[in-house]
C-alpha positions as CSV (number, residue, x, y, z in Angstrom):
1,X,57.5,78.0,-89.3
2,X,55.8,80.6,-87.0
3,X,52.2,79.6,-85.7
4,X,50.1,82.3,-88.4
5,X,46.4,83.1,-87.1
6,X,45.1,80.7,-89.7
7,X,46.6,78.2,-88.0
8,X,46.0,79.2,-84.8
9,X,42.2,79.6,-85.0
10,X,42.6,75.6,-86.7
11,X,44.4,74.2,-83.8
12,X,42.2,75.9,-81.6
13,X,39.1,74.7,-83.2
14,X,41.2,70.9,-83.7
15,X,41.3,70.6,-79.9
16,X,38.3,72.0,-78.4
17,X,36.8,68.8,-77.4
18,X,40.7,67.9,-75.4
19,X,40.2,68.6,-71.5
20,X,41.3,72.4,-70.4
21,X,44.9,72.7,-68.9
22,X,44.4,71.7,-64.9
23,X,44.0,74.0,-62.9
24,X,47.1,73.1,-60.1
25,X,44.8,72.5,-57.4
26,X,43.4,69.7,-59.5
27,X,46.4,68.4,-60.3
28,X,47.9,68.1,-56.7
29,X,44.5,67.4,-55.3
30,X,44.7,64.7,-58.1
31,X,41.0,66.1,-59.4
32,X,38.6,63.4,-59.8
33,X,40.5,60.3,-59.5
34,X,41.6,61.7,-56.0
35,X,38.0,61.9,-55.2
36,X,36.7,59.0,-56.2
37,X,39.3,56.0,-55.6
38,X,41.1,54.7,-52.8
39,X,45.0,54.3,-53.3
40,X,44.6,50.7,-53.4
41,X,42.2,50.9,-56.5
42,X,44.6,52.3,-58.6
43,X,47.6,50.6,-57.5
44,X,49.2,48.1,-60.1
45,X,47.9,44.9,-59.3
46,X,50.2,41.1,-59.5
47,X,50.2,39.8,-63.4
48,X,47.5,43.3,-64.6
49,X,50.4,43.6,-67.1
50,X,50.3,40.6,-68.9
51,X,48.7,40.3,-72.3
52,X,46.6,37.3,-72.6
53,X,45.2,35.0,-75.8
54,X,41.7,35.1,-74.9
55,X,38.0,35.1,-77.4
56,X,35.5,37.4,-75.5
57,X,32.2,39.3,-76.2
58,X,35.0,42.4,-76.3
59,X,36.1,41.1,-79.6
60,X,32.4,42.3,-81.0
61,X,32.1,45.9,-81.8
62,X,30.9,48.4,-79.5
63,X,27.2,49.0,-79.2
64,X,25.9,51.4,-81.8
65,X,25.3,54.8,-80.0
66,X,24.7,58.6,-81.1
67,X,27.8,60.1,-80.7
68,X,29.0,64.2,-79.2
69,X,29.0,66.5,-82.4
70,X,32.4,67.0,-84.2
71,X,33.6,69.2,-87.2
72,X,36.4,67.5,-89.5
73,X,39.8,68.5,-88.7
74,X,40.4,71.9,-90.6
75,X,42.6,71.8,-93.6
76,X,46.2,73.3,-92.0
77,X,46.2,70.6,-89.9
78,X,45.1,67.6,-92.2
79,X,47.9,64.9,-92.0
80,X,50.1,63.2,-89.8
81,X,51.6,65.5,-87.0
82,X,55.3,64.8,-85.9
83,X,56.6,66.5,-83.6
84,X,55.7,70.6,-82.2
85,X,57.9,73.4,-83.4
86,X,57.9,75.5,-80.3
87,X,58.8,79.2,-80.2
88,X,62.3,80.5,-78.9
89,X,61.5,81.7,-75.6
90,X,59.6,78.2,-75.1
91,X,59.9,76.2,-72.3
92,X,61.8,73.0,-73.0
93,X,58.1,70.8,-73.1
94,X,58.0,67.4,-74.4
95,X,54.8,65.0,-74.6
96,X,55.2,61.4,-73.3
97,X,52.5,59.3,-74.8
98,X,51.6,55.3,-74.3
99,X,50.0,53.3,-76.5
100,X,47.2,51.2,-75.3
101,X,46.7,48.3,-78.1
102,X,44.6,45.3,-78.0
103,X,44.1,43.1,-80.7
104,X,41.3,40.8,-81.9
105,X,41.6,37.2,-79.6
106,X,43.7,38.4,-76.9
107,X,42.6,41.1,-74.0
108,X,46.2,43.1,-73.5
109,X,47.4,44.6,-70.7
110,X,47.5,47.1,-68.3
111,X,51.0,48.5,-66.7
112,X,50.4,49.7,-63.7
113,X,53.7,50.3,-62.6
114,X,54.1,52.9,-65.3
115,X,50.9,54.8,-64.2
116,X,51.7,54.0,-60.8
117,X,55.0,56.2,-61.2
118,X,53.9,59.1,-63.5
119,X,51.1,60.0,-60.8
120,X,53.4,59.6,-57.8
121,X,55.5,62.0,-59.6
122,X,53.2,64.5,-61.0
123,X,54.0,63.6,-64.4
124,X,51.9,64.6,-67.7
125,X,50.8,61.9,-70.1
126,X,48.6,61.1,-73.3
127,X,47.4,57.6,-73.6
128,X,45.9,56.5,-76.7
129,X,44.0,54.0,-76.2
130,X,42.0,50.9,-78.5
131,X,38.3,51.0,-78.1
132,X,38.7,46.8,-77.5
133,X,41.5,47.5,-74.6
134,X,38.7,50.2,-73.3
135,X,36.1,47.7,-73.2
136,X,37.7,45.0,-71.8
137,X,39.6,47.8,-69.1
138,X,36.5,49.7,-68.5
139,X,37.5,50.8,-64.6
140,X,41.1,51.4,-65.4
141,X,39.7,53.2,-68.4
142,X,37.7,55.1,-66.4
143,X,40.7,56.1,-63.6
144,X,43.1,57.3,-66.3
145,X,40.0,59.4,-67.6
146,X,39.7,60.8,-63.9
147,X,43.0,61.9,-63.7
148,X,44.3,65.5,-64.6
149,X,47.2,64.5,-65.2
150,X,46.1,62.4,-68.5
151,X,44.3,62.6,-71.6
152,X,43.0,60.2,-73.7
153,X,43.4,59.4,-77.4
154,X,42.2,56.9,-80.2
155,X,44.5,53.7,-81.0
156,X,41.3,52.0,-83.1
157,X,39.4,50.1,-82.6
158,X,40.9,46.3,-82.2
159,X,44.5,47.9,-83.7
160,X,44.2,46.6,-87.0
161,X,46.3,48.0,-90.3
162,X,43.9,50.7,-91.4
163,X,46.2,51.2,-94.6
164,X,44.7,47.5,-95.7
165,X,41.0,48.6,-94.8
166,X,38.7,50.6,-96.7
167,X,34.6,50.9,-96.4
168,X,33.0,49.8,-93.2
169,X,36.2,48.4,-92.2
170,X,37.7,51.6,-92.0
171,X,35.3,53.4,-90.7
172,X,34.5,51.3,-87.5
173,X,38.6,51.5,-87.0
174,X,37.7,55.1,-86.4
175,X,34.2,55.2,-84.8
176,X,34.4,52.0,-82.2
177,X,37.0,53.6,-79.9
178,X,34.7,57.2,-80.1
179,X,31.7,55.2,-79.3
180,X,33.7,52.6,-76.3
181,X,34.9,56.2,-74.3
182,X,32.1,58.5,-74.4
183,X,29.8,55.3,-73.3
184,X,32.4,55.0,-70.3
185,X,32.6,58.5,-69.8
186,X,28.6,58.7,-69.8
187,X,28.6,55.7,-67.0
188,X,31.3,57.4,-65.1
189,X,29.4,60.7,-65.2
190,X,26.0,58.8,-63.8
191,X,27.8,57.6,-60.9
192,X,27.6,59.4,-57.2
193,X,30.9,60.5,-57.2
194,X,31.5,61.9,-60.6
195,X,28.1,63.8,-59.5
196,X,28.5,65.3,-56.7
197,X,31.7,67.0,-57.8
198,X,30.0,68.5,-61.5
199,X,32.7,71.1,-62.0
200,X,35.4,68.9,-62.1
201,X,33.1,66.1,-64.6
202,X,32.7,68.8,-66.7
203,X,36.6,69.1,-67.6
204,X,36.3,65.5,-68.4
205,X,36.9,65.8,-72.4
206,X,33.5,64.8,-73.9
207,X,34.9,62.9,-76.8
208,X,38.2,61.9,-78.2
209,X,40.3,64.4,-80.7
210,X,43.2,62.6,-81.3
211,X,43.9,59.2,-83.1
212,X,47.4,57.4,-83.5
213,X,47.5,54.9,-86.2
214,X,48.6,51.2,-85.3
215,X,51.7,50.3,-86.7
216,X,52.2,53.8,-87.1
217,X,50.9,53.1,-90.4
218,X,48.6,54.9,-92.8
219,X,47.8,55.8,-96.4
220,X,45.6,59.2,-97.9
221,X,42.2,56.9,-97.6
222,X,42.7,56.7,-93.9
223,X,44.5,59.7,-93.1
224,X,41.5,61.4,-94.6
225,X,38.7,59.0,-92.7
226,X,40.4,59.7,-89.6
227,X,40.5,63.7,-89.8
228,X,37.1,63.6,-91.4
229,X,36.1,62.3,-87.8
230,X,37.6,65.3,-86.4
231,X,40.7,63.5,-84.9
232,X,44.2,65.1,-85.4
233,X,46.4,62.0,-86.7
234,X,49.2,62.0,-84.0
235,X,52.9,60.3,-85.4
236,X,55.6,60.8,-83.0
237,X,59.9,61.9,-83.4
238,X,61.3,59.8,-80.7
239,X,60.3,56.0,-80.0
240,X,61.7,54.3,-76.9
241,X,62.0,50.7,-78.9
242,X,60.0,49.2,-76.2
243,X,57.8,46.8,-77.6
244,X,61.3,44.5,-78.4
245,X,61.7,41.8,-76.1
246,X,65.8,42.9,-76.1
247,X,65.7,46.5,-75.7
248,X,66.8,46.9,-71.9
249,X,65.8,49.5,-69.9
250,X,69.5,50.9,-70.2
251,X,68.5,51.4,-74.6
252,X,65.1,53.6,-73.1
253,X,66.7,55.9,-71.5
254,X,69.1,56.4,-74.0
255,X,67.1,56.8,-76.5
256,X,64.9,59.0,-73.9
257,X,68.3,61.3,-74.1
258,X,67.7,61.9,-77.6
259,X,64.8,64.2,-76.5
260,X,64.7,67.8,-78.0
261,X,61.9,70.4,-77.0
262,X,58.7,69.7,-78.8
263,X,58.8,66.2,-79.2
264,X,56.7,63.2,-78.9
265,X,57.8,60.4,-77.5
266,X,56.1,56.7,-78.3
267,X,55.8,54.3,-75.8
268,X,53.5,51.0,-74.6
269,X,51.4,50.4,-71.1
270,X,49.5,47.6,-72.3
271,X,52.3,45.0,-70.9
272,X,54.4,45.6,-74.2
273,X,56.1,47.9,-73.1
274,X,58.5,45.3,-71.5
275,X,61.3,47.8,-69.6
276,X,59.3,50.7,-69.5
277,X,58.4,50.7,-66.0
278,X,62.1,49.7,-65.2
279,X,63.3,52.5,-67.3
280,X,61.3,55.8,-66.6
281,X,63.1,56.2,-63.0
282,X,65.9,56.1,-64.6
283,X,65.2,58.3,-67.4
284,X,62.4,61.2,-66.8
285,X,64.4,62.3,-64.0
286,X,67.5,63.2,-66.3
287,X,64.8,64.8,-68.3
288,X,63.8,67.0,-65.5
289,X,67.7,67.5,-64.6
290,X,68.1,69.1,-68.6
291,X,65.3,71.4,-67.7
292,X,62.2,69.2,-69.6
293,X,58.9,69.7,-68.9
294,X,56.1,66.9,-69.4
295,X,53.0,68.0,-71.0
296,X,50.0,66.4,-72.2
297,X,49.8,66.4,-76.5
298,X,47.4,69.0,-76.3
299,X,49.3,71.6,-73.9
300,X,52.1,70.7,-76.9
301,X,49.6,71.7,-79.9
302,X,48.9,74.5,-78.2
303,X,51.8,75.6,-77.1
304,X,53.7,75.6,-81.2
305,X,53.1,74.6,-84.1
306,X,52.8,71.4,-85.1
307,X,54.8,69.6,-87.6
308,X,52.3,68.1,-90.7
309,X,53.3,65.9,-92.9
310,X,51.3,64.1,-95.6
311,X,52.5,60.3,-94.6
312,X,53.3,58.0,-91.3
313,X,56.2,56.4,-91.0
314,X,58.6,55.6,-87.3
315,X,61.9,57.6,-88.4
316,X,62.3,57.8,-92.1
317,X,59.2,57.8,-94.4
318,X,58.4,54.2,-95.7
319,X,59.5,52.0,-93.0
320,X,56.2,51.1,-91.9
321,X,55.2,49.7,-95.4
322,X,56.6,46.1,-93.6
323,X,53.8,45.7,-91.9
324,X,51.7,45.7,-95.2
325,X,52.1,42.1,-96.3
326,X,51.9,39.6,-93.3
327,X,48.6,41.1,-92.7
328,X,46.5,40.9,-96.0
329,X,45.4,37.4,-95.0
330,X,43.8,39.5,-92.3
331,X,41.9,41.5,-94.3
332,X,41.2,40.6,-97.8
333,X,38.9,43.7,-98.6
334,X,42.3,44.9,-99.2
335,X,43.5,42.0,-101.9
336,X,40.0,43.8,-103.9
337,X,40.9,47.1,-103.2
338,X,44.8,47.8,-104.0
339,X,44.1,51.3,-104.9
340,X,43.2,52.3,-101.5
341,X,46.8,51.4,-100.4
């Protein structure tokens, strides 16, 4: 499927609000982030990674706010984007996101030791992140929004099943994480730094504009709040397994050799990504070997044309309909509302 005009003026339109492609002086001069932290603040830190049960004023929603304007995503794009077909003569690009979840009565981590190695290696990454894991992460929140080597994306707000939620439930999912990053991104902006260096603020995206559902699970209700916020609902081809206790860094980078150009490839910083760190030495540099190049999602969008479809699933439609049932208990406007599964 070629990229027509229609759908080039829609993905255009889609990620307007993403930051521009760094220039490469930003990117070697490390933009922002370069200017305003010391090494040793963004070093990983002893135990950072560790997920922790723990009730805190984070679990409250974010402070209502006015938020930057948005149109709704336009229809050729509506739906759950896969993967990005990528034209012949493309270079071999593939987009390496990590998920960012925290969930209500626990603040989750943050795995430095990934971040730590994609910068020291110039690499390009999307993090979608949970407006609760913003909150409670506000300054490392603030460095990956620094960096040009990263852009930022929605994981909801407090990574809840948004296929069980309908009403306000729903619609906070959505709104808390839009309202927890442009609040950081207006305190980072105010600060000396960030001000005396306004031409590199202003590539500082001013709102989020692209959402990944937890559980990789969704339904038409939410699919359709989330691109009625103007967020592109981003799925992914390849997932690392990472999350499992058991999967070794040995089964990432195989499953990292299962790459093919266009792809997006799921995996987790928040200290559940348990051989992630271990792994991506290993296995990014075999990448590169092959020829890949790492891109953020929206150099991929751009750079294609992205593959829609109309439900969210991890590698054959339906298998994310487990995560349905041990969760009602959670959320029992969806026990009235079983039409809005």
């Amino acid at each position: 499927m070629r990229q027509t005009p229609a759908l080039a003026f829609a993905l255009a339109a889609a990620i307007a609000a993403s930051p521009l492609p760094a220039f490469a002086s930003d990117v070697t001069g490390g933009g922002l982030r370069g200017m305003c932290y010391a090494p040793a603040e963004l070093a990983a830190r002893p135990g950072e990674n560790i997920p922790v049960k723990h009730l805190h004023d984070f679990d409250k929603p974010a402070a209502a706010r006015s938020l930057a304007t948005f149109a709704p995503v336009p229809q050729p794009l509506r739906g759950a984007i896969r993967r990005v077909n990528l034209p012949k003569d493309s270079p071999k690009l593939v987009a390496l996101t990590f998920d960012m979840c925290e969930q209500p009565g626990e603040i989750a981590g943050y795995d430095g030791a990934i971040v730590d190695y994609l910068r020291a290696n110039g690499i390009k990454a999307t993090f979608f992140a949970g407006g609760k894991w913003m909150r409670s992460h506000a300054e490392r929140a603030r460095q990956l929004m620094s960096d040009p080597l990263f852009e930022i994306g929605s994981h909801a707000e407090a990574h809840r099943n948004l296929r069980l939620l309908s009403g306000t439930a729903l619609s906070e999912e959505v709104a808390g994480p839009q309202r927890a990053y442009e609040a950081l991104r207006e305190d980072f902006a105010q600060g000396q730094c960030v001000a005396e260096h306004a031409s590199l603020a202003a590539r500082v995206a001013p709102r989020l504009s692209l959402f990944r559902f937890p559980y990789g699970a969704c339904n038409a209700a939410s699919l359709n709040a989330v691109n009625d916020a103007g967020l592109l609902a981003i799925q992914w081809d390849l997932s690392t397994g990472d999350p499992s206790p058991g999967q070794p860094a040995k089964g990432i980078v195989q499953a990292l050799q299962r790459v093919k150009p266009g792809a997006i490839v799921v995996m987790h910083a928040n200290g559940r990504g348990h051989h992630t760190a271990e792994a991506l030495p290993i296995g990014l540099p075999q990448l590169k070997a092959q020829g890949f190049q790492f891109v953020t999602l929206s150099e991929l969008l751009a750079a294609g044309t992205p593959e829609v479809v109309q439900s969210c699933y991890d590698s054959r439609p339906g298998d994310t309909d487990k995560y349905d049932m041990p969760m009602l208990s959670q959320h029992p406007v969806a026990k009235k509302s079983p039409a809005a599964r």
